[in-house]
C-alpha positions, -999 to 999 in steps of 0.1 A, spaced: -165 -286 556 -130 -278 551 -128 -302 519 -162 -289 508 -146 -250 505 -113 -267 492 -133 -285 461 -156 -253 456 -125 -227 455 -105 -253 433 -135 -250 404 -137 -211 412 -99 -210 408 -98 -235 375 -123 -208 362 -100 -181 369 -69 -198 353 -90 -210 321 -97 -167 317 -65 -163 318 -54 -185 293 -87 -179 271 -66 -144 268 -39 -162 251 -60 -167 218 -44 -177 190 -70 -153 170 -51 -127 186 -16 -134 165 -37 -123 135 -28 -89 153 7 -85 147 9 -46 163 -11 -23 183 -28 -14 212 -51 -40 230 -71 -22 249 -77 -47 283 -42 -38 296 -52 -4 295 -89 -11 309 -89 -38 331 -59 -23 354 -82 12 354 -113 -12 365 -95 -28 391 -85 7 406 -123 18 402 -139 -13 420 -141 2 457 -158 30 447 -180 11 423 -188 -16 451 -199 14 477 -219 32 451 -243 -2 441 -238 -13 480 -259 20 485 -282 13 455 -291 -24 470 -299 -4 504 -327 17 487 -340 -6 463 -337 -41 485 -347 -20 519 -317 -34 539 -290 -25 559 -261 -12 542 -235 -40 559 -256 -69 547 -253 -52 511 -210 -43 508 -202 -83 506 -229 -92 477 -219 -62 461 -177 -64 467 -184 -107 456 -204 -99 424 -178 -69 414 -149 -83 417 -162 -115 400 -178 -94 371 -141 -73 369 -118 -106 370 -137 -125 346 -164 -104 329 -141 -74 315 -120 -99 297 -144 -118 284 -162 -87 269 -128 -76 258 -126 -113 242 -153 -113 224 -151 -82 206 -115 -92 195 -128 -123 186 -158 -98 163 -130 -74 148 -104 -99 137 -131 -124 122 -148 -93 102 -115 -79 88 -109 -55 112 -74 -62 119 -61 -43 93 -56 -4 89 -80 16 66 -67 53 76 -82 78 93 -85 103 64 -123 106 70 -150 112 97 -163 77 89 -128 61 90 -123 80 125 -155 62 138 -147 28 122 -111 30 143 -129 29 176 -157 9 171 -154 -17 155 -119 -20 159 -122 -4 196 -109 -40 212 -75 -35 192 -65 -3 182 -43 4 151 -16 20 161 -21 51 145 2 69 168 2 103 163 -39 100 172 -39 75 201 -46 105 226 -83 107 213 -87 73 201 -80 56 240 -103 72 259 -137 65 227 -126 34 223 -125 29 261 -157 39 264 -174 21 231 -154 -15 258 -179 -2 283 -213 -13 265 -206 -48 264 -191 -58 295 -222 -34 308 -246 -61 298 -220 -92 311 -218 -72 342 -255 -75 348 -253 -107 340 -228 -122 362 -239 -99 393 -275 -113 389 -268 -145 395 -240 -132 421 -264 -112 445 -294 -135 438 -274 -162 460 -273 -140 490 -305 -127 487 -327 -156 484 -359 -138 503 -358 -109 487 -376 -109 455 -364 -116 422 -377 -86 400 -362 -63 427 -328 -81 429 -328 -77 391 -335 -37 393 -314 -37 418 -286 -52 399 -296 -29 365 -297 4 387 -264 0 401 -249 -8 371 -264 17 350 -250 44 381 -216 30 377 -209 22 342 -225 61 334 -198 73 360 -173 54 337 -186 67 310 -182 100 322 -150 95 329 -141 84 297 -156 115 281 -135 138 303 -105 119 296 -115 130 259 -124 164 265 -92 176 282 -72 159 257 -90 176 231 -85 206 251 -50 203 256 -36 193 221 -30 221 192 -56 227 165 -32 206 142 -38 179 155 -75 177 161 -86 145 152 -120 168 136 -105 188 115 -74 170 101 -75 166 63 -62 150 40 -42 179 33 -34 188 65 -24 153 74 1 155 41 18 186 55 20 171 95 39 142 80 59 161 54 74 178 86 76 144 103 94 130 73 125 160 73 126 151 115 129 111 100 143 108 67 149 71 73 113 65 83 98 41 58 66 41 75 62 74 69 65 71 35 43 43 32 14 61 52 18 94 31 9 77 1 -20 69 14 -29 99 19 -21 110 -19 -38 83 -29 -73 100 -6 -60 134 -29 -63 116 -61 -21 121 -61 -13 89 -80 25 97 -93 32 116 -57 19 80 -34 44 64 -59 73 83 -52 64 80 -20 59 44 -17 95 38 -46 112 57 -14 95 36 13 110 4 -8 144 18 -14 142 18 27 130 -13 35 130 -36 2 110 -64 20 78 -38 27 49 -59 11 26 -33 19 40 -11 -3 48 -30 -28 10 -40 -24 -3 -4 -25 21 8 -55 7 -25 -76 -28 -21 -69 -18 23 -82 -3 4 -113 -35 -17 -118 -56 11 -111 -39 29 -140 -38 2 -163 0 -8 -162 -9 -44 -155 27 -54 -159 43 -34 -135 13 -42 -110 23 -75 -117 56 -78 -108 48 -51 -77 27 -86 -62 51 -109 -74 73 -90 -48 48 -92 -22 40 -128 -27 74 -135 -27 78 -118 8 45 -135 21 38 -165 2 3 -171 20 -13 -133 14 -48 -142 -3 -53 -107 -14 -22 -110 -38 -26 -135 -58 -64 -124 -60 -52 -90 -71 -20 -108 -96 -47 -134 -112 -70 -107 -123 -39 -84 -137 -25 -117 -155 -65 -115 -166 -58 -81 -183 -30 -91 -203 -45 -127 -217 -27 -148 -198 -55 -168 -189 -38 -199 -175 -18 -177 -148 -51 -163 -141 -68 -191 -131 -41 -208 -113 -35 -180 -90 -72 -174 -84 -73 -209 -77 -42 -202 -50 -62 -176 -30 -95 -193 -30 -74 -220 -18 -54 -201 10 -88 -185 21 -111 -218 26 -77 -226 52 -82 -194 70 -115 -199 70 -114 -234 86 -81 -221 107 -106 -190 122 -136 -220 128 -114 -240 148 -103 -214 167 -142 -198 172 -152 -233 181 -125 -236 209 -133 -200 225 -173 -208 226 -160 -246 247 -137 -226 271 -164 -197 275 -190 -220 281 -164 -241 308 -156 -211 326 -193 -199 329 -202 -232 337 -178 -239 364 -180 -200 375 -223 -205 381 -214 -238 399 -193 -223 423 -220 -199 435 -246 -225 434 -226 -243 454 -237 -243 495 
């Protein structure tokens, strides 16, 4: 018997471990800063799991009509499984959606839409737009809470079904849908209070509604006179000339950032594709020779160079650098495929091997 519980825990351990290191993705170096949002989560689920386990302990009570004590160890098992392995791998896979869709990168937050974008789709990893991470947390906490709602019921089902064989199925399952639907909604709540009293609690300046363009030029024009040496600052106020239409400000802007740091291929990137834009192909030219120089393998640059050597007839140049980033992309391509197909093995191994363990008697 002894060995029996020794070989089960093992594969229920393995499991464990192989989550773990399923975190370690190398899908994950694509983001090189911000805020990944399951060291923030997971340690507030782990804090939230006693009440949680009470709350749909009392829901299999009503629904399953049984005593409360026979319900608290299907319900503490199935939530605590659901937490350990579940949250990360509903954290996982939406990192896994937002870096293989392009949404590693940082568009702004100069618009509503851009706002929602931020902590949505990029809700697994937040850009690390600092000065708005006090509203951005708590959304894109709660955006987290939809999908690991779904592998919550999931896991738990085939959880609580194992200790309530009698019972039947279609009430187990409501049972299971109920308590999650109480608890995540809690959460939820939660989440939107968190919100609320930071909204409450920060100036009208900053409101994450009503911060234009305009207003966001003048909050970092302030910044900039604290931080002088700030290249950063530079970079992401030209952005925001760039939202104003403010072509020949973003470039000052961005000639300052580069004075700062020389090696800034973002803004050598952004001040070539303003050059293009204006039809100074040579300077935009020689802006992404910088940047390629910097980062040899950036697709977008020798996209955006081949179609500038386009515009000045030199055809040849053109092609060959076209040919570079179509090139560089198929790798990534087959790079993010290898990686994909690796995940869905280890995700499938640790379900499997997580299912066997309960099947097991």
């Amino acid at each position: 018997m002894k060995n029996k519980l020794a070989k089960i825990n093992k594969r229920f351990y393995i499991a464990v471990f192989s989550m773990l290191f399923l975190l370690l993705d190398p899908t994950l170096a694509h983001a090189d800063v911000g805020v990944p949002m399951i060291f923030l989560t997971f340690p507030a689920m782990l804090i939230a799991l006693i009440p949680v386990i009470i709350i749909e302990a009392i829901v299999f009570t009503k629904i399953l009509k049984i005593k409360f004590r026979a319900t608290v160890l299907p319900s503490a098992f199935a939530n605590i499984v659901s937490t350990i392995i579940g949250i990360p791998l509903s954290w996982l896979l939406m990192v896994e959606i937002q870096m293989n869709s392009g949404g590693g990168g940082a568009y702004g937050l100069y618009t509503i839409w851009r706002k929602v974008i931020s902590v949505t789709w990029q809700a697994a990893w937040l850009i690390p737009y600092e000065g708005d991470l006090w509203w951005m947390v708590p959304i894109a906490a709660a955006v987290g809470l939809i999908p690991a709602y779904f592998l919550s019921i999931l896991i738990e089902y085939f959880i609580v079904k194992m200790f309530f064989k009698k019972k039947n199925k279609v009430k187990v399952k409501q049972s299971i849908v109920k308590g999650n639907l109480l608890t995540y909604g809690l959460l939820l709540l939660c989440c939107m209070g968190m919100f609320v009293y930071q909204l409450a609690t920060h100036d009208s300046e900053s409101n994450f509604i009503w911060n234009t363009p305009e207003r966001k030029a003048v909050e970092l024009t302030k910044k900039i006179k604290l931080q002088p040496k700030d290249h950063s600052l530079y970079y992401e106020r030209s952005n925001v000339w760039c939202e104003l239409n403010k072509t020949d400000n973003a470039i000052r802007d961005l000639n300052k950032a580069i004075e700062l740091n020389p090696r800034y291929e973002d803004a050598y990137s952004l001040r070539g594709n303003i050059y293009f834009n204006k039809g100074e192909y040579d300077k935009a030219i020689k802006d992404y020779d910088s940047a390629i120089k910097i980062d040899p393998n950036w697709v977008r640059m020798y996209s955006s160079r081949g179609e500038a050597y386009k515009k000045v007839g030199k055809i040849e140049e053109s092609e060959n650098d076209l040919k570079m980033a179509k090139k560089l992309d198929k790798n990534e391509h087959k790079e993010d495929d290898n990686i994909f197909t690796m995940n869905a093995k280890l995700i499938s191994m640790i379900w499997k091997m997580t299912m066997g363990y309960f099947h097991r008697k």
